[in-house]
N, C-alpha and C positions, 0 to 999 in steps of 0.2 A: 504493500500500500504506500510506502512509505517512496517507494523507488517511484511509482505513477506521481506523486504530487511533486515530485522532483523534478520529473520527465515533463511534468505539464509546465513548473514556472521556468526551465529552461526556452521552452515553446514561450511562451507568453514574452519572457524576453526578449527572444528572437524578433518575436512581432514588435516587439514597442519602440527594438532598436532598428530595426527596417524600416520602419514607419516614420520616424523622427527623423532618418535620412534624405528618404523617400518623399516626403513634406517640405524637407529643408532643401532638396532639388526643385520639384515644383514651382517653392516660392519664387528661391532666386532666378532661374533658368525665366520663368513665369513673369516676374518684374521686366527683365533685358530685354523680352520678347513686345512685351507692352511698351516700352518706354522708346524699342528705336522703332517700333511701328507708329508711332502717337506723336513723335515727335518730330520735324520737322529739319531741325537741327541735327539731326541724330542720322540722316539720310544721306551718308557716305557711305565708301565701299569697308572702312575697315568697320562698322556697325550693323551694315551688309551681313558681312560674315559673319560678325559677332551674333546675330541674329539665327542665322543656318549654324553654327557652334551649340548655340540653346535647347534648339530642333532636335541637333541629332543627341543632344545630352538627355534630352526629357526620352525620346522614344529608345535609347537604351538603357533608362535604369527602368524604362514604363515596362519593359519586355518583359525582366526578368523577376522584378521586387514584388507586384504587387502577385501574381500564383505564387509567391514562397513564402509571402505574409498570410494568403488566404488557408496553406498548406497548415503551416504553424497553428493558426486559429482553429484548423477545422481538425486537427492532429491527425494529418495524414502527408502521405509524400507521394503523393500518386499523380501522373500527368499521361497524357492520352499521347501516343506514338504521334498523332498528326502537330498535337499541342509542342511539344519537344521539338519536332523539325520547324515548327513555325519559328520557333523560340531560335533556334540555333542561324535560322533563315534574317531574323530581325535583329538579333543580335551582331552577327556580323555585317550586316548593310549598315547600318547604324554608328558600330565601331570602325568599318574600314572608310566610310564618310567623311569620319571625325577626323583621322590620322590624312587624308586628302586635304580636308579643310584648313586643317593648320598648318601646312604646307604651303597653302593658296595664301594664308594669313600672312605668314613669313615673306612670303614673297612680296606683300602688300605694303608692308613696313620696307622692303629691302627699295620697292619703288620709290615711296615718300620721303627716306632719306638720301639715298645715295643719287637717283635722279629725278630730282622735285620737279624739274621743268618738264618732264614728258609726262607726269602723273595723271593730268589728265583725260592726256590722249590713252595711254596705257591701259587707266582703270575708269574708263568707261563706264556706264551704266549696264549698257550692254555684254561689254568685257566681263563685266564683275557675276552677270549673271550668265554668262555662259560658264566661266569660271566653276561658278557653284553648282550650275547641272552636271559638268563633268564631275565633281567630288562624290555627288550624289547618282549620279549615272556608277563609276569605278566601286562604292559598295552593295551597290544594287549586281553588280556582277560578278563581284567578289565572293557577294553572300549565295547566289544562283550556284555558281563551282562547286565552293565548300558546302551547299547544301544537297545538292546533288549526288554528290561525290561520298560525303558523308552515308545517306541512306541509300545507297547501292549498295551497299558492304553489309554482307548475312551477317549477323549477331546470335554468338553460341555460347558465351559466356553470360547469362540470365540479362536481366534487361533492367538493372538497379543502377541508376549514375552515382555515383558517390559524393552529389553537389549540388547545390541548391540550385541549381538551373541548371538547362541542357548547354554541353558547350561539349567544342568539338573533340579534343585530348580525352576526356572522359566517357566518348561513345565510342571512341575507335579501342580502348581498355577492355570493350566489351566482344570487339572483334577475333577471331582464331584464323582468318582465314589473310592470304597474303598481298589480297585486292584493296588493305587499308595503306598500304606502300604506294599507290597511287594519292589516298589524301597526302599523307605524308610530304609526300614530292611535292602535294598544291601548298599545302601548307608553307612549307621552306621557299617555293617560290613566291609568294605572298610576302613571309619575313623579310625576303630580299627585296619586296620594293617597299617595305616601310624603313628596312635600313636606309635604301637610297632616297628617301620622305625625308629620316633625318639626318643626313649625309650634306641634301641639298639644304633643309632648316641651318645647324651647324655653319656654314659657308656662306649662306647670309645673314648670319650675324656676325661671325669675322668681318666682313665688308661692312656693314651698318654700323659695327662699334670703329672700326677702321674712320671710319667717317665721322661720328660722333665725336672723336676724338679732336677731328680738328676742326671744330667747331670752336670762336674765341669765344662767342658769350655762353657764360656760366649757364645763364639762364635758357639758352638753346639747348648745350648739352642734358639739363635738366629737365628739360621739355620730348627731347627725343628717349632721351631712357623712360619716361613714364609710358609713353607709348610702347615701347617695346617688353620690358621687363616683366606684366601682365602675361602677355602671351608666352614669353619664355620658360616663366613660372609653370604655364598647365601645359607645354610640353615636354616640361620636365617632369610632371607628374604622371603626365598619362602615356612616357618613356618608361620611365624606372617603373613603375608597377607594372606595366604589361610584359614588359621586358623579363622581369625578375619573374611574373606570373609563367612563363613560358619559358623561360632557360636557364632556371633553377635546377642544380644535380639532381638526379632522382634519388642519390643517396640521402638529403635531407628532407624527401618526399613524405607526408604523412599527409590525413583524412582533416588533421586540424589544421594543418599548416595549407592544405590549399585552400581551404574552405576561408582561413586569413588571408590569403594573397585572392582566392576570388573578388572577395569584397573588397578588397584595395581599388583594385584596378575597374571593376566594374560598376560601383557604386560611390565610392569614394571623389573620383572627377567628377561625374557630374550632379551632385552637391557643392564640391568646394571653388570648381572651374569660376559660376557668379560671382564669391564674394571674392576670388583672388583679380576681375577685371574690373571690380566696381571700389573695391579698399581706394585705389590712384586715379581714380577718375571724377572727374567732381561732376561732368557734365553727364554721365549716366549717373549718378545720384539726386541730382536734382531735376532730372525729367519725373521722376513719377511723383515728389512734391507740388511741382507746377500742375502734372495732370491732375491733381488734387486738390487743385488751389490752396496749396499750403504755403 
């Protein structure tokens, strides 16, 4: 008896701390979204982005948090074979979006400082939105492969993922057969264009700080790192946890410890992505006061 009411405030846990995540994305994700559509001021290309950044932040914590809170509540862990591939299908169009987008972003900054005079012409309205189809187009095809590719492969090892959402490492676990050597192969070619994502990110910002640099007024160089250091921030976060989520030894591999680097990487950005662009920004802070009339 004593073990079930254990079992149940673990459960309850789970939910409250899911949920206070899951709320705290929402809001901020929720705010960005309102304040550069509403605001008029706010209708550049890097708020553009910032806006498709939100997007794809809300619809990958939407995929996977709110079935693991309703699982928690309803003290089950049960998901429907179609549910799972939907999951695995959303989740990677969403994260491989993200990992495009901030690419696009880097690039946006690398325009504005290093060639102010062609920014313009460059980042376009047009530009900015073809831009953002292709980010949006590349995980939409990312996630078709990997989902594909994924549910081809007979599963003989029972049918239990060992993870609070379907994701692709822990359905191929389940495989015996040697047609999961084809994900595999997508997978590593996948990792190699996010390396080359942040290869290219990396190497404009050598140039952008290259330039920042020799900037005389104080006040310039100050002005350009606020712009930049935002964005730097949540590629650095949604770097090192994906990163460490996936090319971690398997020798320090355990049931906890993924289940900690899940939630890193997958929950983690996009709750903290908002407050780390709005902390340096006064002019998205004070858009949703004005819409408020405060």
């Amino acid at each position: 008896m004593s073990f079930l009411l254990y079992t149940r405030a673990l459960q309850l846990l789970h939910f409250s701390l899911f949920l206070g995540i899951y709320l705290a994305a929402l809001l901020g994700n929720g705010l960005i979204i309102t304040a550069v559509a509403c605001d008029h001021r706010l209708h550049t290309p890097m708020y553009f982005f910032l806006l498709n950044l939100s997007l794809l932040d809300l619809g990958s914590i939407s995929t996977t948090v709110p079935k693991s809170m309703a699982n928690s509540l309803w003290n089950t862990k049960a998901i429907s074979y179609s549910g799972c591939a939907a999951q695995v299908f959303l989740f990677v169009f969403f994260f491989g979006g993200e990992y495009s987008l901030l690419t696009l972003m880097a690039y946006d900054r690398y325009i504005a400082i290093c060639r102010p005079l062609h920014y313009g012409t460059l980042m376009g309205s047009r530009a900015c939105v073809r831009m953002a189809a292709a980010a949006w187009a590349s995980g939409f095809i990312n996630a078709l492969l990997h989902t594909g590719n994924t549910f081809s492969i007979p599963l003989c090892q029972g049918n239990t993922v060992d993870q609070f959402f379907c994701e692709v490492p822990q359905i191929l676990k389940l495989s015996c057969s040697d047609a999961y050597l084809r994900e595999v192969g997508l997978i590593v070619v996948s990792g190699c264009l996010v390396f080359g994502c942040f290869v290219f990110i990396v190497l404009s910002y050598v140039q952008i700080f290259t330039a920042v640099l020799r900037i005389a007024s104080e006040q310039g160089r100050h002005k350009a790192f606020s712009m930049c250091l935002p964005h730097l921030a949540v590629v650095s976060l949604c770097v090192s946890t994906s990163f460490f989520a996936y090319l971690k030894p398997p020798s320090i591999s355990s049931p906890a410890l993924d289940l900690v680097v899940a939630v890193l990487y997958s929950m983690v950005p996009p709750a903290v992505n908002p407050l780390i662009y709005s902390m340096r920004n006064k002019e998205l802070k004070d858009a949703p006061r004005k819409q408020l009339g405060m």
